[in-house]
C-alpha positions as CSV (number, residue, x, y, z in Angstrom):
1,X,0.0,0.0,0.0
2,X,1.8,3.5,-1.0
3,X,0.6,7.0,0.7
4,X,2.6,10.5,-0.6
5,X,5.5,9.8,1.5
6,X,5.8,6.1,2.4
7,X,4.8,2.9,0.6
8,X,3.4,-0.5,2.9
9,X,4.9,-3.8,1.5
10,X,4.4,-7.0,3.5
11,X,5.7,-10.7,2.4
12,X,3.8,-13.3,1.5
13,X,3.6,-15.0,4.8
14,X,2.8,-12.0,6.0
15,X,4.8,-11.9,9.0
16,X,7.5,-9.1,7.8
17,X,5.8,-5.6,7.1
18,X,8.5,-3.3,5.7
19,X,8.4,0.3,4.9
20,X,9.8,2.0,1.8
21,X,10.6,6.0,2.1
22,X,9.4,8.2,-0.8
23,X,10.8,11.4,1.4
24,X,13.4,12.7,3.4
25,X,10.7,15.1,5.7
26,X,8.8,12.0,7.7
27,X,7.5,11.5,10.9
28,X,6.2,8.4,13.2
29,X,3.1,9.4,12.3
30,X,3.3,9.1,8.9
31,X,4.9,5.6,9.2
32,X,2.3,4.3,11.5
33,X,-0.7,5.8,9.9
34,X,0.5,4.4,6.8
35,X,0.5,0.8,8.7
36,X,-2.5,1.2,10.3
37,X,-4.4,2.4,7.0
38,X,-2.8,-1.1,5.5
39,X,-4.5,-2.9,8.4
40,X,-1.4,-4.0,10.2
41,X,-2.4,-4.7,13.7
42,X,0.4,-7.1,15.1
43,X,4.1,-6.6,15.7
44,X,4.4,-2.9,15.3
45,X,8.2,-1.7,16.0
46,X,8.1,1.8,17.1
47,X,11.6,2.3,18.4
48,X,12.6,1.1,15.2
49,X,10.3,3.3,13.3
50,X,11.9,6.4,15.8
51,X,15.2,5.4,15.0
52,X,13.9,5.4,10.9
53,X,12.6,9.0,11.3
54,X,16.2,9.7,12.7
55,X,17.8,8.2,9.7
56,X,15.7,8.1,7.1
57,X,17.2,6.0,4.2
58,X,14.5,7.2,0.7
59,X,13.9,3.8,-1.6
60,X,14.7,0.7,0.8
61,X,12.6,-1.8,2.1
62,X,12.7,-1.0,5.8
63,X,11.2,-3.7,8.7
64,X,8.9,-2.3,10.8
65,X,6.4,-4.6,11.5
66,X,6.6,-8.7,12.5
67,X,3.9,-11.7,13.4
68,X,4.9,-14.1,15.3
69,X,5.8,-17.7,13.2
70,X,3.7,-20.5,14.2
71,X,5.1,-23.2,15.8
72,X,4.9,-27.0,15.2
73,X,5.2,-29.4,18.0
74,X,7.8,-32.3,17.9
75,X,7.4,-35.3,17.2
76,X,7.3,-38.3,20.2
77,X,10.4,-40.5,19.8
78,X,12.1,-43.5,21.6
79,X,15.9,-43.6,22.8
80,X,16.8,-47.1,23.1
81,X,19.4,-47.8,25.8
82,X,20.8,-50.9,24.9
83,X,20.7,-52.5,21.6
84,X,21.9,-56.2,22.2
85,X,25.3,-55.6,19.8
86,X,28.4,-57.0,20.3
87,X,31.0,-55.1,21.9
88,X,34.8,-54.7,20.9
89,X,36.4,-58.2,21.9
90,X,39.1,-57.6,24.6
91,X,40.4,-60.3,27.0
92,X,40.1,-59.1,30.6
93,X,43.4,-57.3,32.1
94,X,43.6,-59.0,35.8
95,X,44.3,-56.7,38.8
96,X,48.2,-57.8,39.0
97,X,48.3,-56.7,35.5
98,X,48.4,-60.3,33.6
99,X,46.0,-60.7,30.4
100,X,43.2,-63.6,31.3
101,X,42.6,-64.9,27.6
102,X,40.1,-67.3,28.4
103,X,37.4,-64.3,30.0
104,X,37.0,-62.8,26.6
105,X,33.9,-60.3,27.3
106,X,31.9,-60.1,24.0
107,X,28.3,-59.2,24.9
108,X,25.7,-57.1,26.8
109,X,23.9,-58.8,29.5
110,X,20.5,-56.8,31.1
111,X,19.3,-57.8,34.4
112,X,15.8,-57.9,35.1
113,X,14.3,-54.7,35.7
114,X,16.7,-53.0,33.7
115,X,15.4,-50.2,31.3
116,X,16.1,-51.1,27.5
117,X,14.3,-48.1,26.0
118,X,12.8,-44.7,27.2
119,X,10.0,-43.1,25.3
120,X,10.3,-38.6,25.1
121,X,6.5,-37.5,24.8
122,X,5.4,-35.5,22.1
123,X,5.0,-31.5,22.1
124,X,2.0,-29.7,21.0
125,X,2.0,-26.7,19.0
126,X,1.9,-23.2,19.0
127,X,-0.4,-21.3,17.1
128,X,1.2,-17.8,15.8
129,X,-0.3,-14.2,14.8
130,X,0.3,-12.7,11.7
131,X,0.9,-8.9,11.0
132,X,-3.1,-8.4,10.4
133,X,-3.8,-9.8,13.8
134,X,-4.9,-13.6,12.4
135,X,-3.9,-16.6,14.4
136,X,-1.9,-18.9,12.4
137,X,-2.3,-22.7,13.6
138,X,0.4,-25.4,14.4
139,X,0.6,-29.1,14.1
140,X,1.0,-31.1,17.7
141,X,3.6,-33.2,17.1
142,X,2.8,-36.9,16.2
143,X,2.7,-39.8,18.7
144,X,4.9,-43.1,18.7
145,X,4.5,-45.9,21.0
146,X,7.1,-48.3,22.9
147,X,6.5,-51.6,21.4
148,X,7.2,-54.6,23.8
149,X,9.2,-57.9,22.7
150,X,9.4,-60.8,24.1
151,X,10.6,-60.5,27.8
152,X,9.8,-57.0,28.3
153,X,7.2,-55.3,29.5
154,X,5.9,-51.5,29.6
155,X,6.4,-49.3,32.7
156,X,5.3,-45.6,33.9
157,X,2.5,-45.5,31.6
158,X,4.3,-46.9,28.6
159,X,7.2,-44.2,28.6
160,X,9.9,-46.7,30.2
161,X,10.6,-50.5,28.6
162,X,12.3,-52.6,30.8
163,X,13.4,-56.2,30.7
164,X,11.3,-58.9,32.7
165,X,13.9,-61.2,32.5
166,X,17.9,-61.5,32.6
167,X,19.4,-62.0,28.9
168,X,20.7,-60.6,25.9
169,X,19.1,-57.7,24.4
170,X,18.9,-57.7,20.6
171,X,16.9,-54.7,19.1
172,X,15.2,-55.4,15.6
173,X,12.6,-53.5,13.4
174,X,12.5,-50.8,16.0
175,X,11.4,-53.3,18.5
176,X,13.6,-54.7,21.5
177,X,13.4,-58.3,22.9
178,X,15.7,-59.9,25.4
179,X,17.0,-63.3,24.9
180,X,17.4,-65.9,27.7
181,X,19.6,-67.9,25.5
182,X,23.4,-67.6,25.2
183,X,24.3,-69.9,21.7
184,X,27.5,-70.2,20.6
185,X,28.1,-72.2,17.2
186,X,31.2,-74.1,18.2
187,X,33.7,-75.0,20.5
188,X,33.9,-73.0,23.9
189,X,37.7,-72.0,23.4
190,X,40.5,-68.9,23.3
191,X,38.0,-67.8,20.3
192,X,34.9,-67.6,22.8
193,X,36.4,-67.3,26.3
194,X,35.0,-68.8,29.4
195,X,30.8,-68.3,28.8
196,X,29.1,-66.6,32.4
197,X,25.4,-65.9,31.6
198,X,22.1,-65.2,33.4
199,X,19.9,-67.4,31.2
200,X,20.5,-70.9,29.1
201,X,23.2,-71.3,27.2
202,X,23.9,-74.0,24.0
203,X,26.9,-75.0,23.0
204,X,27.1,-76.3,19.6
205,X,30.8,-77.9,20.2
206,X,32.6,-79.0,22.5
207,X,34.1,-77.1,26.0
208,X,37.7,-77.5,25.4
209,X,40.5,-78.5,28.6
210,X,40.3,-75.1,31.7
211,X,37.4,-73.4,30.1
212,X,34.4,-72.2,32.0
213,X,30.8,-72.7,30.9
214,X,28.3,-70.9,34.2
215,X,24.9,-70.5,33.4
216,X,21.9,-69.8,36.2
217,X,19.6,-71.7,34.2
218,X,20.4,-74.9,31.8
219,X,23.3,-76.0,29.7
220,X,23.3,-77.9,26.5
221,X,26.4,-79.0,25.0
222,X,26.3,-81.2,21.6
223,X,29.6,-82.0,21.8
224,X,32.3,-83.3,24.5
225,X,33.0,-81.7,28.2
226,X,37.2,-82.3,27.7
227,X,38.6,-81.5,31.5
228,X,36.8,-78.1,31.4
229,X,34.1,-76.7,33.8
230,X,30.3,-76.6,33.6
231,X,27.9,-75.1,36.1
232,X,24.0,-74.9,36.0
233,X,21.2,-73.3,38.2
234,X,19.4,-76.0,36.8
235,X,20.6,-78.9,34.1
236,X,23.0,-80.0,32.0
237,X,22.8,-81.6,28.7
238,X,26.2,-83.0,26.5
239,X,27.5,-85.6,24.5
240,X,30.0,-86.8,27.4
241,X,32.6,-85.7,29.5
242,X,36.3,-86.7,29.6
243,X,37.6,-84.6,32.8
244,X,40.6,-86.3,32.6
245,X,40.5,-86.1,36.5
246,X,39.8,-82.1,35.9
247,X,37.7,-79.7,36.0
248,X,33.9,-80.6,37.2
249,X,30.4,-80.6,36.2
250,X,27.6,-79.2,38.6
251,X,24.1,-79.0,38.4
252,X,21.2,-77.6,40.7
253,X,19.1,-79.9,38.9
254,X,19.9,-83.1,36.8
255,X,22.8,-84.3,34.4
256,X,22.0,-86.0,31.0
257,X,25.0,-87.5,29.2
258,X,26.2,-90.9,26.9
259,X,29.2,-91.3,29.0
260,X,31.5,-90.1,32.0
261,X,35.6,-90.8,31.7
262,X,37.4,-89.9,34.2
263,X,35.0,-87.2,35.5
264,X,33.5,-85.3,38.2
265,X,29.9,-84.9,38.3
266,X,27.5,-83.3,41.1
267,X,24.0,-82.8,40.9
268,X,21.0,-81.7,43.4
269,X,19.0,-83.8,41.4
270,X,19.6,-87.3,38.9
271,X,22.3,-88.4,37.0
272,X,21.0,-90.3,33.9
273,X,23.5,-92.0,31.6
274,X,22.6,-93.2,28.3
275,X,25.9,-95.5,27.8
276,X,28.9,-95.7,30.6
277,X,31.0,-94.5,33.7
278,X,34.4,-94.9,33.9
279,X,36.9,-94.1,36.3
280,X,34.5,-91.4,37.7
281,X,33.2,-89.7,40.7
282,X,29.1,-89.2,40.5
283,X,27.1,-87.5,43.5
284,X,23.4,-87.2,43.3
285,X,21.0,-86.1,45.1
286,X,18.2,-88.3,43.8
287,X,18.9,-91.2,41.4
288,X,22.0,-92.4,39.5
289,X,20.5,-94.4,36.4
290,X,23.4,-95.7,34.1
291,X,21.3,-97.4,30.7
292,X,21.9,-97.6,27.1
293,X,23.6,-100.6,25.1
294,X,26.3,-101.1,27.9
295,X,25.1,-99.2,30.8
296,X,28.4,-100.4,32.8
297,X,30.1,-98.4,35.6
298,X,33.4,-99.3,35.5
299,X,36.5,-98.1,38.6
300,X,34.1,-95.4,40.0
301,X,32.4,-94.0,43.0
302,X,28.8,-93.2,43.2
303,X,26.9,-91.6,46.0
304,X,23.3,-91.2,45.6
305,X,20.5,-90.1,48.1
306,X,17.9,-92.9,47.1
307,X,18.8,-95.0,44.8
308,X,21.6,-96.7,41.9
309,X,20.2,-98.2,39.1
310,X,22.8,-99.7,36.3
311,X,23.2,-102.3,34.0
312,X,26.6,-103.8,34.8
313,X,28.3,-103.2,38.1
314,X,31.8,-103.2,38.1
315,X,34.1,-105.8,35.7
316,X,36.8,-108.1,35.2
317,X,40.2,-106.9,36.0
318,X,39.0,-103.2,37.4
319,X,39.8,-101.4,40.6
320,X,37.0,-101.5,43.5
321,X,33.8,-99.6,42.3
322,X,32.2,-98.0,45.6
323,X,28.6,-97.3,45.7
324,X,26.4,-95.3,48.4
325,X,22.7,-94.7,48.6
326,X,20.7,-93.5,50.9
327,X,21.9,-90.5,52.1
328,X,22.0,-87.3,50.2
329,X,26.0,-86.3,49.0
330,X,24.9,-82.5,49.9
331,X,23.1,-83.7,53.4
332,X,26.1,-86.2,53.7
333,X,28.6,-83.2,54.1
334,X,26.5,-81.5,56.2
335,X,26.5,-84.3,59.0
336,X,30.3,-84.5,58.7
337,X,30.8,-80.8,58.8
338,X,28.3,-80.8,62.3
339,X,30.3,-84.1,63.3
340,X,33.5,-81.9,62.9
341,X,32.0,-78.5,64.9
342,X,31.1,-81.2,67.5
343,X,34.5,-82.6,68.1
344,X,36.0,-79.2,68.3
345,X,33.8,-77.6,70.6
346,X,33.7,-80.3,73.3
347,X,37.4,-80.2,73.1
348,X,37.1,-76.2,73.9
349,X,35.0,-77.5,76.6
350,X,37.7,-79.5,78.1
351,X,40.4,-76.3,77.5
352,X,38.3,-74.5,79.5
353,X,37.1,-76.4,82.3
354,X,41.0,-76.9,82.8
355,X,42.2,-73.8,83.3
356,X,38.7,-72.4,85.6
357,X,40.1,-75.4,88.0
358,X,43.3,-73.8,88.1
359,X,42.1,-71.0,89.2
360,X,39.2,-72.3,92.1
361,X,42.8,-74.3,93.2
362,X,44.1,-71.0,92.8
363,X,41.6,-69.4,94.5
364,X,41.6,-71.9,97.4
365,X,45.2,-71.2,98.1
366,X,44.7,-67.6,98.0
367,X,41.9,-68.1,101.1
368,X,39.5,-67.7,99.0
369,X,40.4,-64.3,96.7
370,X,41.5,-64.0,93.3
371,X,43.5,-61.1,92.0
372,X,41.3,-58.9,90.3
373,X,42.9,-59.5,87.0
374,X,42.7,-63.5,87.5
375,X,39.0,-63.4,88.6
376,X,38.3,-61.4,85.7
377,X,39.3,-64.1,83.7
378,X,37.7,-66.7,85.7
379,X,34.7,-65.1,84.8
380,X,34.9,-64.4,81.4
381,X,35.9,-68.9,81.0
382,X,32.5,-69.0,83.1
383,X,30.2,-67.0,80.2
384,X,32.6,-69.0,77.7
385,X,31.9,-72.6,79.1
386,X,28.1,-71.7,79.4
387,X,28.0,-70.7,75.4
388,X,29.4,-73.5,74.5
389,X,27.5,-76.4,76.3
390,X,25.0,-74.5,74.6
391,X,26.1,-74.3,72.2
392,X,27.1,-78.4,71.4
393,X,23.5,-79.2,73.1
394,X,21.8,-77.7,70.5
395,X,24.5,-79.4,67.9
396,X,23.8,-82.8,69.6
397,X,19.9,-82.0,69.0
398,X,20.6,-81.4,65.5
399,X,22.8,-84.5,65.0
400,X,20.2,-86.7,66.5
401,X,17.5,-85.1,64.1
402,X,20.1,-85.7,60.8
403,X,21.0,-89.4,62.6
404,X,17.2,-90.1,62.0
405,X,16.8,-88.9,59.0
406,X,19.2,-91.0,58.3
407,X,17.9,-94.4,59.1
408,X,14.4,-93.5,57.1
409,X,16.8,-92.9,54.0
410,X,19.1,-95.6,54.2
411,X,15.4,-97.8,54.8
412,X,14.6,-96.6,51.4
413,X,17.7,-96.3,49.5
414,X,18.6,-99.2,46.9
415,X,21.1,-100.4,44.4
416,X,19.5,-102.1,41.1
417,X,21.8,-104.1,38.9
418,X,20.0,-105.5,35.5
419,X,22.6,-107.4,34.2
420,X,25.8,-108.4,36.5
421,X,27.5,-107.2,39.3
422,X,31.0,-108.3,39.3
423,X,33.2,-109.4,42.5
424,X,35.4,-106.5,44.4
425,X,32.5,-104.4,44.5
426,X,31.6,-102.3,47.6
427,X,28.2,-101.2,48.5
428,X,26.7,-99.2,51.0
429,X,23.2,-98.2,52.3
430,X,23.1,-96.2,55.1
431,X,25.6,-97.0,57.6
432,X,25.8,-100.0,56.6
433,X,28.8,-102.0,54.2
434,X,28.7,-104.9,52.0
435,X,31.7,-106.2,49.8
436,X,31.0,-108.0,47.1
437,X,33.3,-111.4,46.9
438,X,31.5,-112.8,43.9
439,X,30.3,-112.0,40.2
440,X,26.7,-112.1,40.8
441,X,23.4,-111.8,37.9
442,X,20.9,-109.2,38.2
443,X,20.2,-108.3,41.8
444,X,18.9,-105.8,44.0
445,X,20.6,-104.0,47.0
446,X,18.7,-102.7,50.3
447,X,18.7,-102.4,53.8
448,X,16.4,-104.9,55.9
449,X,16.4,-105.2,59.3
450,X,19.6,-103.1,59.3
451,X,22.1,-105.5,57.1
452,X,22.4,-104.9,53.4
453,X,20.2,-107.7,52.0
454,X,20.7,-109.2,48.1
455,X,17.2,-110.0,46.1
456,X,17.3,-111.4,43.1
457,X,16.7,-108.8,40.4
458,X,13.6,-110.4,37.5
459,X,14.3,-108.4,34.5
């Protein structure tokens, strides 16, 4: 819009209002009548204009007037904490400064409860003005949601995902799940490192001489254990072991395997071998079951809490096979270890009542008066003697409870032999012993009327 002196212009957004000068001889009124006349309503500069009348500049777009932009909101979006990759493979530096090769640390692990992803909410917009006084309108930013994979779940009104389970994280199509299952797709060796994780792990080789293989949950190895370790929150699974009188294999739950050679194997739960034992050491909590084409135990100790059940016991030409049911290996060492504190204590007893009569004969020689320093410690031996006949009464109560727990187990604990028992076997149920002198066919071990008796064993 022009007028005599000064000519309106505003851009096409209109949000800019700029003032050309036709004249040297203006004033603010002339500028702001001008605007006014042109309908601008919004963003009006008047020191500017004052400081235009000071300077006037003739022919030059000159700002005077702005709106104010609109402005859009932002979009939601999702920062993902962890995304499951493999880190850089470094072997661990120990704290003496030595490299341990074997703990090769090669992937994340979340705990339960960890957050994997965080969601930032959304912004709406906000509307602007422009120069004639019209609202201009904004978009609200657009919404996105946290999706949940498998083992996670939504918190805090879906703006937190977290990780219901311990495992690997692995994030794919925008979506993050965490994996209970560790799987590596050969040996465990210098190119894997010793294997500690929260879940299950597979093994699709073998666990080669000094490694490590931990897992809370269950193992499953296709290949051979070879003189390495394997622990399990719950059980294990291989093709064999040959510990070569190293390393052991431990389970909170039960062991599966063709064969054990020269091995150590512990379990809370059964042992069950598809095959043979040789030269091996085997405790159980429940059941040691030895089957398959041979189903021998050759040269080996088994301890079991109920029962033994093999094909062929022992064989020509082998050391002394020793075999124990009917008490549990775990419960076993706990009645040795309260044997032990026993023993100890009850000799601290002794110690103790020694020196308090050295010092009544003391105290008798003395007319009756201890130094003070001597009946200080007369009476500290006192409290001490009193805490521990307590202390071994309630041990002996214990014992007593563990000696009949006992005798019910060793009542029902047996050894089962399908096939043949061979001579120079030992057996033992309970407390009780029996050496075997003879080869012997199928048979059946237990405990009647306190003596190991032998049944014939009908296949």
């Amino acid at each position: 819009m022009s007028g005599q002196k000064v000519e309106i212009k505003v851009d096409v957004k209109k949000l800019n209002v700029f003032v050309i000068l036709k004249e040297d001889d203006i004033s603010e009124g002339d500028i702001i009548g001008a605007l006014k006349s042109s309908g601008i309503k919004t963003g009006i500069m008047y020191e500017k204009i004052k400081n235009i009348v000071k300077k006037p500049i003739k022919g030059e777009p000159l700002l005077v007037a702005q709106g104010i932009p609109a402005v859009d909101g932002k979009d939601a979006t999702v920062d993902y904490k962890l995304t499951g990759e493999v880190k850089e493979r470094r072997p661990v530096i120990l704290d003496d400064g030595s490299v341990n090769y074997k703990d090769v640390r090669s992937y994340n692990v979340v705990s339960k409860g960890d957050v994997l992803a965080i969601k930032q909410p959304l912004t709406n917009g906000k509307p602007g003005m422009d120069v004639f006084g019209n609202e201009i309108p904004a978009k609200d930013g657009k919404d996105v949601k946290i999706v949940e994979g498998k083992n996670t779940k939504l918190v805090e009104n879906g703006m937190k995902l977290v990780a219901s389970v311990d495992g690997i994280p692995i994030l794919h199509d925008n979506m993050i799940e965490v994996n209970e299952l560790f799987e590596t797709k050969g040996d465990v060796d210098y190119s894997t490192g010793n294997i500690e994780f929260p879940g299950n792990i597979h093994v699709k080789g073998n666990v080669k001489p000094t490694f490590i293989v931990r897992a809370e949950k269950s193992v499953k190895i296709d290949g051979i254990i070879e003189a390495a370790t394997v622990l399990s929150g719950e059980n294990i699974e291989c093709l064999g072991v040959k510990g070569r009188s190293k390393g052991v294999v431990s389970a909170k739950g039960d062991v599966h395997a063709k064969f054990l050679e020269n091995a150590n194997v512990e379990c809370k739960g059964s042992v069950y071998i598809d095959g043979s034992i040789v030269n091996s050491t085997v405790h159980a909590g429940k059941m040691i079951k030895v089957e398959g084409r041979t189903g021998e135990v050759i040269s080996s100790n088994l301890i079991a809490g109920v029962a033994v059940i093999v094909k062929q016991l022992g064989a020509e030409m082998s050391s002394t096979t020793h075999v124990e049911v009917g008490m549990d290996p775990e419960f076993r060492e706990k009645v040795n270890e309260l044997s032990a504190k026993i023993y100890i204590d009850k000799e601290n007893l002794k110690k103790v009542s020694r020196l308090m009569k050295a010092l009544e004969d003391l105290k008798k020689k003395k007319g009756g008066v201890l130094p003070p320093d001597k009946e200080e410690t007369y009476n500290k031996l006192k409290k001490t003697r009193y805490a521990l006949y307590e202390k071994v009464s309630e041990m002996l109560v214990e014992a007593k409870a563990y000696q009949e727990k006992l005798q019910k187990s060793s009542t029902d604990g047996y050894v089962r032999v399908t096939s043949k028992v061979y001579s120079g076997i030992e057996i033992k149920i309970g407390d009780q012993r029996l050496l075997i002198n003879k080869d012997m066919g199928p048979s059946e071990f237990k405990s009647i009327n306190g003596e190991i008796s032998v049944i014939p064993y009908v296949v």
